[in-house]
C-alpha positions in Angstrom: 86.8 -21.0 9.2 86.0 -17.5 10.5 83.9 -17.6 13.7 81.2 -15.1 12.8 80.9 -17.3 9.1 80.3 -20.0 11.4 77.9 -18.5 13.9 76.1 -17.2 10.7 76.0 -20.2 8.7 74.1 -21.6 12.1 72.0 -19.1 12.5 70.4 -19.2 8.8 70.1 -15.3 9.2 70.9 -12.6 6.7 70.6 -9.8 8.8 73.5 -8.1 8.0 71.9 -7.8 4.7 69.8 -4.8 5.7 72.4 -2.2 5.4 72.6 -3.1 1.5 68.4 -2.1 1.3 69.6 -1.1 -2.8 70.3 -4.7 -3.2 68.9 -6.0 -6.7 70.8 -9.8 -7.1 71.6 -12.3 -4.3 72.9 -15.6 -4.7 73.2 -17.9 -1.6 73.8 -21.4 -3.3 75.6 -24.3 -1.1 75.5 -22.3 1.9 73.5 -24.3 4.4 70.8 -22.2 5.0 67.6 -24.1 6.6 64.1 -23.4 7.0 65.1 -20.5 9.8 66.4 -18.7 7.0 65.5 -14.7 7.6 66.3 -12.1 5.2 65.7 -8.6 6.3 63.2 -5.8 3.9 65.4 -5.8 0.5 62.9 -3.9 -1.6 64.6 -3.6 -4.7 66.1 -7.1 -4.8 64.6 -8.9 -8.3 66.9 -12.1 -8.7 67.4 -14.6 -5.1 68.8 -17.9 -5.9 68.9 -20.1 -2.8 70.1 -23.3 -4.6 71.5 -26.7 -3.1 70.8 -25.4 0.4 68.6 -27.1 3.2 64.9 -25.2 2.7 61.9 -27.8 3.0 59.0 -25.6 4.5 58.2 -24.0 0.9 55.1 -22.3 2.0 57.0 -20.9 5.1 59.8 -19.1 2.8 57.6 -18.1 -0.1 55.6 -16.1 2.9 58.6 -14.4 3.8 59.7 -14.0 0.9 56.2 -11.9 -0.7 56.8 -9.9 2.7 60.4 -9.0 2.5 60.9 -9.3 -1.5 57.8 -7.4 -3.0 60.5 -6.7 -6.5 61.7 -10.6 -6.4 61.2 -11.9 -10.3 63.7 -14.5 -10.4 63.7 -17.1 -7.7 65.6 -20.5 -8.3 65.1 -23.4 -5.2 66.6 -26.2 -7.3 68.9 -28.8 -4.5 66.3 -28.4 -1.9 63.9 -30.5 -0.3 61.0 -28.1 -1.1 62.0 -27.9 -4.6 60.6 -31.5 -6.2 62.8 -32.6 -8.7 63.0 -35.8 -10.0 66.8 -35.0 -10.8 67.4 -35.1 -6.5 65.0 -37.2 -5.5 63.9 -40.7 -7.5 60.4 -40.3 -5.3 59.6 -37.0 -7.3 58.1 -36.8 -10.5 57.4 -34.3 -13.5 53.7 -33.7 -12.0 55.2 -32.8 -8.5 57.6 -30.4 -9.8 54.4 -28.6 -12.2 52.6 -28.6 -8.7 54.8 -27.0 -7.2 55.9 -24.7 -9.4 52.1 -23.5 -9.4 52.1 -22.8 -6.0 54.9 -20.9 -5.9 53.7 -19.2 -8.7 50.1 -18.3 -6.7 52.5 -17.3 -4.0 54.4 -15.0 -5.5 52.4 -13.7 -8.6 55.5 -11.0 -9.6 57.8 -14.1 -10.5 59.1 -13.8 -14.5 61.3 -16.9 -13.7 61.5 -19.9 -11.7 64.4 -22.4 -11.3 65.9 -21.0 -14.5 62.6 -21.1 -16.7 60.8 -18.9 -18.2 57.3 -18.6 -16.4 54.6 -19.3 -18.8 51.0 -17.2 -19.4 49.5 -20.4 -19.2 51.3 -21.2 -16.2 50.4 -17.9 -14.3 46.5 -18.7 -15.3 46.6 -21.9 -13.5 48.4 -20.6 -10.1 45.8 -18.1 -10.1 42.6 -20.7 -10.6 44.5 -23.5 -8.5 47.9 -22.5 -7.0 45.8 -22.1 -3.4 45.5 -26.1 -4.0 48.7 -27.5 -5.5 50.7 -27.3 -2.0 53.2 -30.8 -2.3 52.4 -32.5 1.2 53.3 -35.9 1.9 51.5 -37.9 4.4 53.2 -38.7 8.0 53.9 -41.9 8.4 52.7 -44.4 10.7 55.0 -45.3 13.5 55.5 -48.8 12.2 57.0 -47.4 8.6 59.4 -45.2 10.4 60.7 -47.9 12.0 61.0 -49.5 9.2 62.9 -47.0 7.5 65.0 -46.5 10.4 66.5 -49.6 10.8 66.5 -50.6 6.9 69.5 -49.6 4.9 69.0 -47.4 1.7 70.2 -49.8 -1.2 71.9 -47.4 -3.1 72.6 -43.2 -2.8 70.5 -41.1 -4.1 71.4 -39.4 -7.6 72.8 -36.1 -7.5 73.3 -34.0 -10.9 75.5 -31.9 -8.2 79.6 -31.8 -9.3 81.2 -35.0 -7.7 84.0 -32.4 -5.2 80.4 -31.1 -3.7 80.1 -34.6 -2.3 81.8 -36.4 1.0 85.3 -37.2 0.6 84.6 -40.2 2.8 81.8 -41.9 0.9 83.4 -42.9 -2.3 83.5 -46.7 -3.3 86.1 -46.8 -6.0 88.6 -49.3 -6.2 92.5 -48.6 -7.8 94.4 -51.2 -8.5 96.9 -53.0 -10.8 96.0 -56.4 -13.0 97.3 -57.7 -16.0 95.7 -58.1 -19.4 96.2 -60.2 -22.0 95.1 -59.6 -25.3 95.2 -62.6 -27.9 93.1 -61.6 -30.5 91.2 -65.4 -31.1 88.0 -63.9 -31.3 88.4 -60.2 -32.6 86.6 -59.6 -35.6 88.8 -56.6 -36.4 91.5 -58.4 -38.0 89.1 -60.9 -40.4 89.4 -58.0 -42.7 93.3 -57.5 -43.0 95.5 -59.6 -45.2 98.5 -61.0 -44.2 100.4 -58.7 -46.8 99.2 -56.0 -45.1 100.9 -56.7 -41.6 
C-alpha cells in the first residue's frame, strides 16, 4: 500500500479535500476513519456517506459536521458504533435506532435523508421538541463488570449483514472434508407412491 494512503488512513483527516470546495457527493465507506475524522469547509457538499467505518462519538461528528457541511441533506452512518442498529449489534434495538435518528435529526435540521430513508415530517417535529434529549449514552461500567468482560469469552460473533470477503480471512470455522453416504431408501416416503411398473 502507498505510504501517504497509509499515513492518511491513520490520520482520519480529509484535508486534502479542501482544494475540491465545489464538492457535492462524498462517499468514504470501509475506510477506517475514527472519531478524529476532520473534513475541511465543503460548502456545497449535499450527500456524505461514512458507512462501515470506526465513528462512535456521534455528537462529536454531527458538530463538525453542521460546521463544515451547512448543504449536507444526505448523511448515512450505518456500520458504525454511533449508528445503533440492531442489524450490527444484538444490544441495539428499534427504539435506539429512532433515538438516534432524532438526534441527528435536531443536529442537523437540513437532513432530507438519513441512513438511506426518507426523513419523515413527523420525524423532523420530534427532533425539534426532543432531539436535545434523545442522545444514546450508555452507562460506564463498574470496574468489576469490565473485568468481567475482559476475561470472559464472547460465545459467539457478532452478526454482520456486511459481505462475508469484508471479514478476516483468519476467523472462519468451516470444515471441508470427504464422507461417504449411503442412501437405502427404507424410510423414504417418496417412493410409496410409484408402482413397480413404473421403475
Amino acid at each position: 500500500m502507498n505510504k501517504a494512503l497509509e499515513e492518511w488512513r491513520h490520520k482520519g483527516s480529509l484535508e486534502g479535500l479542501s482544494a475540491f470546495r465545489s464538492l457535492e457527493e462524498l462517499i468514504l465507506d470501509n475506510n477506517l476513519l475514527g472519531d478524529d475524522l476532520v473534513l475541511p469547509g465543503l460548502p456545497h457538499l449535499h450527500t456524505l456517506t461514512l458507512n462501515k467505518n470506526q465513528i462512535s462519538d456521534l455528537e462529536y461528528l454531527l458538530d463538525h459536521l453542521a460546521e463544515v457541511t451547512p448543504s449536507l441533506e444526505y448523511l448515512s452512518l450505518l456500520g458504525n458504533v454511533a449508528c445503533p442498529n440492531e442489524l450490527v449489534n444484538l444490544e441495539k434495538d428499534e427504539e435506539d435506532y429512532k433515538r438516534y435518528r432524532c438526534f441527528v435529526l435536531y443536529k442537523l435540521p437540513n437532513l432530507k435523508f438519513l441512513d438511506a430513508k426518507k426523513v419523515s415530517r413527523q420525524e423532523r417535529e420530534e427532533a425539534l421538541v426532543r432531539g436535545a434529549f434523545m442522545k444514546v449514552v450508555k452507562p460506564k461500567a463498574s470496574s468489576e463488570e469490565e473485568e468481567e468482560e475482559a476475561t470472559s469469552p464472547k460465545d459467539h460473533p457478532q452478526y454482520t449483514p456486511l459481505p462475508s470477503g469484508s471479514r478476516e480471512l483468519t476467523s472462519h470455522r468451516g470444515v471441508l472434508g470427504k464422507g461417504r453416504y449411503f442412501y437405502y431408501g427404507k424410510n423414504s416416503e417418496g417412493n410409496r407412491f410409484i408402482r413397480d411398473d413404473q421403475l
